[in-house]
N, C-alpha and C positions, 0 to 999 in steps of 0.2 A: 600419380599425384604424390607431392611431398606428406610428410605424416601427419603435421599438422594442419596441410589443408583438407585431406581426406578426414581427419577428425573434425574439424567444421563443416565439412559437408555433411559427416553421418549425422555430427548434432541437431545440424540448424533442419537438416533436410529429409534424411531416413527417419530420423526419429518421429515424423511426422505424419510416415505411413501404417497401415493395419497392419497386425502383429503376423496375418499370413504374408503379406508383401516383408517383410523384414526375414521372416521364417527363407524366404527364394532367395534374398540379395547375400546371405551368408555362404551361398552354394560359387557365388562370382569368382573368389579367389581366396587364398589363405590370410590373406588381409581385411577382407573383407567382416569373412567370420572372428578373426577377432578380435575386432573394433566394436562389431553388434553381438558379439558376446559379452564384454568386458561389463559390469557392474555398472561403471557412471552411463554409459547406453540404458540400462536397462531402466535407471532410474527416470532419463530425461524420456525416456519413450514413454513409460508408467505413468510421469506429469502430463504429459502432449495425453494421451488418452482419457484421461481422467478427467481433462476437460472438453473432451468429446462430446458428443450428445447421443452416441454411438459405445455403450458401453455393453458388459459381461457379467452375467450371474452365472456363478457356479453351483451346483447342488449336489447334495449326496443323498440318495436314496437308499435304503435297505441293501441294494445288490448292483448300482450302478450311479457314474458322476458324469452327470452333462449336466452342457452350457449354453444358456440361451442368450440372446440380446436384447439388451436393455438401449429402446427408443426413445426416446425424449418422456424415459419415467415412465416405461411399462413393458412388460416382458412379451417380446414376439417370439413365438416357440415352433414359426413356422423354418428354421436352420434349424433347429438344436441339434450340437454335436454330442456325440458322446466321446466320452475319451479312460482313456485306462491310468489308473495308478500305478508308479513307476517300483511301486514295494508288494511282492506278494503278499497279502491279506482282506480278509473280510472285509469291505465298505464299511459295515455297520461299527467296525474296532477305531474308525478315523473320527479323529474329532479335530473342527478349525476353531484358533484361536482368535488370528488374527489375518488380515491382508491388506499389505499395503505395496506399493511400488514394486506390483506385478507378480507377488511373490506368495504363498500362501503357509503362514507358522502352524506344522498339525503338531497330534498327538495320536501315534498309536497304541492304541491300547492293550495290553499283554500280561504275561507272570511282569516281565518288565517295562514299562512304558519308554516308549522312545520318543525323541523329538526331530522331527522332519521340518527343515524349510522345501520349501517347492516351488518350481517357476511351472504353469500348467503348460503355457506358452510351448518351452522345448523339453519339457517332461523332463527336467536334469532335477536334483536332487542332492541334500547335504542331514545325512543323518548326525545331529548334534547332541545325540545322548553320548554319554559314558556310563558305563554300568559297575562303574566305581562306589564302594560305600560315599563317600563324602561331594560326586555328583553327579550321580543319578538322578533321575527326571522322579518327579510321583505326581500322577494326575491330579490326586486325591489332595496332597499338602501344597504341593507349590503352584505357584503364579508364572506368565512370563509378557511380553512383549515386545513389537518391535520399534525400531525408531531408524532414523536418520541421524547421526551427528553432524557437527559443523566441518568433517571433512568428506562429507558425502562418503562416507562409512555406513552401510546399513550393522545394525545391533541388533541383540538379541539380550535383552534382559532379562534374566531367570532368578524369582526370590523362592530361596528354596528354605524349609521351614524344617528342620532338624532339631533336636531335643529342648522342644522350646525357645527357638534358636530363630531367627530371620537372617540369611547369609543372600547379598545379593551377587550375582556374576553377569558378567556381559562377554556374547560371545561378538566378537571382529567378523565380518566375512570379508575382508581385503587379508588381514592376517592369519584367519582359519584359526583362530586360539580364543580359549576363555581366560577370562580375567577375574579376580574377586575384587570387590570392592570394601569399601571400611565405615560409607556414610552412614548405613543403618546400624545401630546396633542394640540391645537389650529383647528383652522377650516379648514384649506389647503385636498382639497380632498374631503371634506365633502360634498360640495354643489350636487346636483342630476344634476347636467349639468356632472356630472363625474360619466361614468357606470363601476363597480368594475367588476373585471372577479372571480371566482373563482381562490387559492392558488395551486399554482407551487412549488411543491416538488425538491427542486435541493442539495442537498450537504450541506444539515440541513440548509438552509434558504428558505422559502416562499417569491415568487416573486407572486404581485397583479396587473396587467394591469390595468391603469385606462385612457381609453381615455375620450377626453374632448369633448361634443356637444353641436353644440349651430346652433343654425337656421336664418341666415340673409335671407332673401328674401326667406321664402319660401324653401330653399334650406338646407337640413343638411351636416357641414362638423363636419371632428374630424382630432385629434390629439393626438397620442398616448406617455404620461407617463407613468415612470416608479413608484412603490413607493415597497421598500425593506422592510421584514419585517427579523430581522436573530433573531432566536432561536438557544437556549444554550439547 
């Protein structure tokens, strides 16, 4: 096949099988794997799925992570697979932010926290911490999420909260680099009296909860803002 017909076959066609039938057609030939490797594969397969009626819940228990199927809106636990994490560590140290277009944003938790994208699918992996003073990950201060752009680029937006400071960055996964950006700026939100939630994928904008705490007598209340982030 010429490349661009074999690339409309993967799209219009593989992309439309179960993710263990895609898992065997990469073993076919050196072209094969990777065409159903590449990113925009991953993405349109992730849509074709997602409007399945045949979907995936993942879980993490105390000491282990399986996946059950989800039937038309309820969990059949009579497959569930289990499957291993591709980073030595505790289960209980994983925390999920987010998942979208097959991919799953963690955080492990440590003296340093790190930040993992992950595909469960071929258990591949992109550790996107630096353990740089200026960007390093902190579970505890900063937010993050993921998105699409308008070049079917998946991102990775990290608002990282430093001496009173809101600095956002977006990492590329086509490019493998982080970027800063300039839109945010002043202290509003920044202070740790305000617990960021993980990003809310809605209709190509990230929404970030930030309720406010503070402890008069002993007692904590909160108060829940909103603060928008919209990506192009």
């Amino acid at each position: 096949m010429e490349p661009l017909e074999f690339e409309m076959f993967a799209h219009e066609i593989l992309s439309r099988q179960p993710s263990k039938c895609v898992g065997r057609f990469k073993s076919v030939c050196k072209q094969w794997r990777y065409e159903l490797s590449s990113p925009m594969f991953s993405i349109i397969h992730s849509r074709r799925m997602s409007n399945c009626e045949h979907r995936k819940l993942i879980t993490l228990s105390m000491s282990t992570i399986y996946i059950d199927n989800l039937i038309g809106g309820k969990v059949d636990i009579s497959e569930r697979k289990f499957i291993s994490f591709p980073v030595d560590t505790p289960i209980s140290n994983l925390n999920i932010f987010a998942s979208q277009y097959g991919l799953l944003l963690m955080c492990i938790q440590g003296p340093l926290d790190q930040l993992i994208l992950w595909n469960p699918t071929t258990n591949k992996f992109l550790n996107l911490c630096h353990n740089k003073p200026k960007s390093y990950f902190d579970i505890k201060a900063d937010a993050v999420g993921i998105y699409l752009d308008s070049f079917n680029d998946v991102k990775i937006l990290h608002l990282k909260r430093r001496m009173d400071d809101v600095v956002p960055r977006v990492y590329s996964r086509n490019t493998h680099q982080w970027k800063t950006l300039t839109f945010f700026k002043g202290p509003d939100y920044a202070s740790r009296l305000y617990l960021w939630s993980p990003g809310t994928l809605c209709k190509n904008v990230l929404y970030f909860a930030s309720p406010h705490y503070w402890g008069p007598a002993k007692r904590f209340s909160k108060f829940a803002t909103h603060f928008i982030c919209l990506l192009s």
